[in-house]
C-alpha positions in Angstrom: -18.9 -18.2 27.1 -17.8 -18.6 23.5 -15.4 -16.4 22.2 -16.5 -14.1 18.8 -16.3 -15.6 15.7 -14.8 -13.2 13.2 -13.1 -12.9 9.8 -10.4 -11.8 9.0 -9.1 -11.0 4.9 -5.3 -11.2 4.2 -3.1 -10.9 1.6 -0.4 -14.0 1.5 2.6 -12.7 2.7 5.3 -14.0 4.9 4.4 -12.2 7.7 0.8 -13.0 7.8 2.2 -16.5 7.3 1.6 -17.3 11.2 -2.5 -16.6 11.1 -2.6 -19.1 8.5 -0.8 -21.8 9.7 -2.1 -21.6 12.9 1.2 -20.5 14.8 -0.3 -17.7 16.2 -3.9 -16.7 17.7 -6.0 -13.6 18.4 -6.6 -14.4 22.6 -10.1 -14.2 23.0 -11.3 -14.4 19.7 -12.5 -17.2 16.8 -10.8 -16.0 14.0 -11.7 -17.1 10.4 -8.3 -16.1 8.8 -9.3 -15.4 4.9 -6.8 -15.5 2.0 -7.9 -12.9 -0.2 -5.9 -11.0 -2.4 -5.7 -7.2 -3.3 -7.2 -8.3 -6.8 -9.1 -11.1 -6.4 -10.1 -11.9 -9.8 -12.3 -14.7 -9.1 -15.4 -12.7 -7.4 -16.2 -10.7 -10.6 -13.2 -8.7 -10.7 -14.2 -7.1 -7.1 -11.1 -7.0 -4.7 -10.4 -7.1 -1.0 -10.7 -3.7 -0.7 -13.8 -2.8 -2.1 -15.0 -6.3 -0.5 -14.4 -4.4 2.8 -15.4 -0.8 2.3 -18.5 -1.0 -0.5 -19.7 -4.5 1.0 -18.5 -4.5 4.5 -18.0 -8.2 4.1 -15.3 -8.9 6.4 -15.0 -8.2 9.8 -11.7 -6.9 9.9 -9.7 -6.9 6.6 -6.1 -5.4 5.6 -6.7 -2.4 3.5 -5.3 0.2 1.1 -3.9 3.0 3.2 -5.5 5.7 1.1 -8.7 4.4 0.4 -9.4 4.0 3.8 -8.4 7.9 5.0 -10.8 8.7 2.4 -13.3 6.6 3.8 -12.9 7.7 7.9 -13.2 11.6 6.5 -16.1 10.4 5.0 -17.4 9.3 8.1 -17.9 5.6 6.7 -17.8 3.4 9.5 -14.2 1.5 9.7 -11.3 2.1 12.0 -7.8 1.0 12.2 -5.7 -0.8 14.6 -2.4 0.8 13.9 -1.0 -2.4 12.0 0.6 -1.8 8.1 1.1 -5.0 6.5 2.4 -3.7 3.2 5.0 -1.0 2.6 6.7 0.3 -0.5 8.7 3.0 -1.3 7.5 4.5 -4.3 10.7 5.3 -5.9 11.2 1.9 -6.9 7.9 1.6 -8.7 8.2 4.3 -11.1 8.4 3.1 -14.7 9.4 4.6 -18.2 9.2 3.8 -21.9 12.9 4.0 -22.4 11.9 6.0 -25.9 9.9 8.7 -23.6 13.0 10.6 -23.8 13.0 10.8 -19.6 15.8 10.9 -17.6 15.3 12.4 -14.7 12.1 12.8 -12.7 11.2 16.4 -14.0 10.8 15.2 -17.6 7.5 13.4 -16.7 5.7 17.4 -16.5 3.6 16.8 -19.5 3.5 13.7 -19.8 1.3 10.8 -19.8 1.9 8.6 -16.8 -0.2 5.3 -16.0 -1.9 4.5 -12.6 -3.7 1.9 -11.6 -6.1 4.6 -10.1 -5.6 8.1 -8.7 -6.5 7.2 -5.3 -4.7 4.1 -4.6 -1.6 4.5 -2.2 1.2 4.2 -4.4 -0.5 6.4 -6.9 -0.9 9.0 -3.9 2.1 8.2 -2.5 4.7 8.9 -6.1 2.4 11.9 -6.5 3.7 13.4 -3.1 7.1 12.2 -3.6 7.5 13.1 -6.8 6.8 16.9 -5.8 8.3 16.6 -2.4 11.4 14.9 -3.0 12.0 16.4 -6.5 9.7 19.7 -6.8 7.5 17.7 -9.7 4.4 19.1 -9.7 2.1 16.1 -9.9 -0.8 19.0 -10.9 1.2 19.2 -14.6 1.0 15.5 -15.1 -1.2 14.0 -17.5 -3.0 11.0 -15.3 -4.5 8.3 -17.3 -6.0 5.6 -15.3 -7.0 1.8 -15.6 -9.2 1.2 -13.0 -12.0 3.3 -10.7 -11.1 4.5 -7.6 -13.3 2.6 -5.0 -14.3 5.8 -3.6 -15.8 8.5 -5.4 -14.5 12.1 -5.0 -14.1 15.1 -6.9 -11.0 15.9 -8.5 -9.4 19.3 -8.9 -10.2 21.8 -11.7 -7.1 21.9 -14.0 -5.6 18.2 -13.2 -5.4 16.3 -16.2 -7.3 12.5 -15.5 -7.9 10.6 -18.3 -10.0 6.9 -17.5 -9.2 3.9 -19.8 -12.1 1.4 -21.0 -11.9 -1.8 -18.4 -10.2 -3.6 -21.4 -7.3 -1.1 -21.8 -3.9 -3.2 -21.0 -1.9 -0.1 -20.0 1.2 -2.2 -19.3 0.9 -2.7 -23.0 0.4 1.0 -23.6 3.9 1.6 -21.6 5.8 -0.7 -23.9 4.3 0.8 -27.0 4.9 4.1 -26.1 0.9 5.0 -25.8 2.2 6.8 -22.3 5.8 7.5 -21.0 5.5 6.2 -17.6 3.7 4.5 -14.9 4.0 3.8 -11.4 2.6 0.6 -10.3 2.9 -1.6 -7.2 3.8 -4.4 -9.1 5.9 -4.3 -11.7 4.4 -4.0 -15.6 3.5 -7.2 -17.1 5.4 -6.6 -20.4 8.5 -6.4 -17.9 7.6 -9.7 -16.1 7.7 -10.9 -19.8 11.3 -9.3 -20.6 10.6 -6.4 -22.2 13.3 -4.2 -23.1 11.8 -1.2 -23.9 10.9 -0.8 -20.6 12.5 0.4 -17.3 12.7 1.8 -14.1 12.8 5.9 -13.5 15.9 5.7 -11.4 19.0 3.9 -12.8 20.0 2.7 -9.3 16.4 2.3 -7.6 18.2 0.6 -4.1 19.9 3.8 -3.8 17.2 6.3 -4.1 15.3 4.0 -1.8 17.8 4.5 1.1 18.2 8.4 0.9 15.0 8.4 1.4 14.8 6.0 3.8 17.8 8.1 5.4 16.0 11.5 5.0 13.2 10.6 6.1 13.6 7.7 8.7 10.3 5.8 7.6 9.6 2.8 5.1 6.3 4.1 3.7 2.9 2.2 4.7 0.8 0.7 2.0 -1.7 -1.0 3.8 -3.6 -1.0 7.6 -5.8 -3.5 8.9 -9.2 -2.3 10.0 -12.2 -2.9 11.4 -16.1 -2.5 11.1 -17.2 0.2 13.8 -20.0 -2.3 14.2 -17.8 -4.9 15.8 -15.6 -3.1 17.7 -18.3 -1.5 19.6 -19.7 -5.2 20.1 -15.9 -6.4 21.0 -13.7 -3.6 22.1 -11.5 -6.2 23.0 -10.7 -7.1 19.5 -8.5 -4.5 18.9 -5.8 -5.2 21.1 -6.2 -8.7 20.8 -5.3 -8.1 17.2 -3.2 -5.7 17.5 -0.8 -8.6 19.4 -1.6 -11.2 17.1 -0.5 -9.1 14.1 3.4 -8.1 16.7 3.6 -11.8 17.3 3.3 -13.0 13.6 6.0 -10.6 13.0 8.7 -11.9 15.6 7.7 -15.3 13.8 8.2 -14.2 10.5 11.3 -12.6 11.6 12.5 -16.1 12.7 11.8 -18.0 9.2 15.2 -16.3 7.7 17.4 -17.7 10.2 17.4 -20.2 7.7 19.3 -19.5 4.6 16.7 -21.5 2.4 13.6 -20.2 3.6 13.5 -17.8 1.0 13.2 -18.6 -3.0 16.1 -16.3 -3.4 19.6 -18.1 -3.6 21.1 -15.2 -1.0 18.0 -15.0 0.8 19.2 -14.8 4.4 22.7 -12.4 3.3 19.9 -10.3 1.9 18.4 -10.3 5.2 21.7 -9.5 6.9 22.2 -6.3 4.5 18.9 -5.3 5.1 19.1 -5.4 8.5 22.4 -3.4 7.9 21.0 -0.7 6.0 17.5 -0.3 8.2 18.0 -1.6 11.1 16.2 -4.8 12.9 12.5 -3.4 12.5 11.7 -1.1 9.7 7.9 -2.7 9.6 7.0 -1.1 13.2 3.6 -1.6 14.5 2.1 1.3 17.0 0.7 4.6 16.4 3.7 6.6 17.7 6.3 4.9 16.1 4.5 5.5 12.7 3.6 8.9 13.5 5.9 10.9 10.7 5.3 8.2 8.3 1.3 8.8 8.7 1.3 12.9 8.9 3.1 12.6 5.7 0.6 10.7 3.7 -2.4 12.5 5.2 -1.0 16.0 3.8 -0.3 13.9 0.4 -3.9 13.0 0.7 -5.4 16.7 1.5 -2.9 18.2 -1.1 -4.5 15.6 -3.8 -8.2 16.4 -2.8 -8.9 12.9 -1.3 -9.8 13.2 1.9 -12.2 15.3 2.6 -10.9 17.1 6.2 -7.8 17.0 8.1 -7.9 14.3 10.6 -6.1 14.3 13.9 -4.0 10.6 13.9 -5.7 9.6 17.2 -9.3 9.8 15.0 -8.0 8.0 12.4 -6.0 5.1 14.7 -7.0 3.4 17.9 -3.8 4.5 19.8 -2.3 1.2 20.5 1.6 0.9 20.9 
């Protein structure tokens, strides 16, 4: 008997490097490993998650944390292997008009701060830092958006959202001063440019990173990987399958920076070595129970924000594979 044929959507990253190049495979399944970026521009400005969760076009595809809670307590039919691909902490991503007169993370109350979309996972994830790290309260921010969410929901009556036209540029409105702040997974483009009029929240951004890290004991998750309902109940099988591909990948990936030139960076592997120092050999765990803080975190971020729509035991939300 064949095995299933199924696709799989990706972003490029080192670790995911192994699917592509063919060191590793799912046992028991055809996969059709799909490069396909978070904002694929060349499919009429649609991306991989709305791909997944509006079109169900893939069979399996790595997706925004948030996005899909919202969607499982919507009862839309996806679930999640407990794989995160993409991690950020949010501190490091939090970005200032260095005329906003900000120094500190209470002086954004009243201001106008940028996201790419109130829903989005670092946009939920610096509003719950911001008010449980630092007692901001992310209710007396003005919001002011550049993109839809990809799910609709009902915000709350008082919170500030402003939407931009699909032309905005609000990197552009950061540097001129339009709005104080944004927090962004990828840095502004005026700041890929060298702009000097604009900079990060924290002066030393590494340093925040790790007392948090140290407070808290997690790296945040970003992303999961999940499938159609549809196929698992076909395949059952998948999941587990996948969920090894995905721990195998890892160890690979792990491997590349044995080699000091691996990397771009010219102190790639020492950077690995400090890393390692500071986080300890595997701060990208796979499993349900080894990610179980990190998750119950971001699921009262995402009831406090009004995104999901009901509290959601883990085990609902994550086939329990470890």
């Amino acid at each position: 008997m064949a095995n299933p044929k199924l696709t799989l959507a990706l972003s490029h990253y080192d670790r995911h490097v192994p699917f592509f190049d063919g060191t590793v495979r799912a046992e028991g399944l055809d996969l059709n490993v799909l490069i396909v970026g978070q904002s694929d521009r060349q499919r009429d400005g649609e991306d991989r998650h709305e791909r997944m969760l509006q079109k169900a076009e893939f069979d399996a595809a790595e997706l925004s944390l948030s996005s899909y809670l919202m969607a499982k307590s919507r009862g839309m039919p996806f679930t999640a292997i407990p794989v995160f691909p993409r991690r950020l902490f949010s501190l490091s991503q939090m970005w200032i008009n260095t005329d906003a007169d900000i120094q500190a993370p209470q002086d954004l109350v009243g201001k106008k701060v940028g996201l790419h979309s109130f829903q989005n996972t670092l946009a939920t994830l610096a509003k719950g830092d911001l008010q449980s790290e630092f007692d901001v309260p992310w209710r007396r921010i003005h919001w002011i958006l550049s993109k839809k969410d990809n799910i609709p929901f009902e915000p709350e009556s008082g919170v500030k959202i402003e939407q931009l036209s699909p032309t905005a540029k609000v990197g552009d409105m950061l540097e001129s001063g339009e709005i104080s702040a944004m927090m962004t997974p990828h840095p502004p483009k005026p700041v890929l440019r060298g702009s000097k009029k604009i900079r990060r929240l924290f002066a030393e951004p590494k340093a925040e990173d790790l007392r948090y890290y140290k407070k808290n004991g997690f790296f945040p998750i970003m992303h999961v990987v999940a499938f159609k309902d549809e196929v698992l109940k076909e395949y059952p099988e998948a999941a587990r399958s996948l969920f090894k591909a995905f721990t195998d990948a890892k160890k690979i990936c792990r491997e590349y920076y044995a080699d000091p030139n691996w990397s771009w960076l010219a102190w790639g592997r020492q950077a690995f070595e400090e890393e390692e120092k500071l986080l300890g050999p595997d701060p990208w765990p796979y499993g349900l129970e080894k990610n179980r803080a990190n998750l119950e975190r971001f699921v009262g971020y995402s009831l406090d924000q009004g995104l999901m729509t009901k509290k959601m035991a883990l085990e609902k939300l994550f086939l329990p594979l470890n």
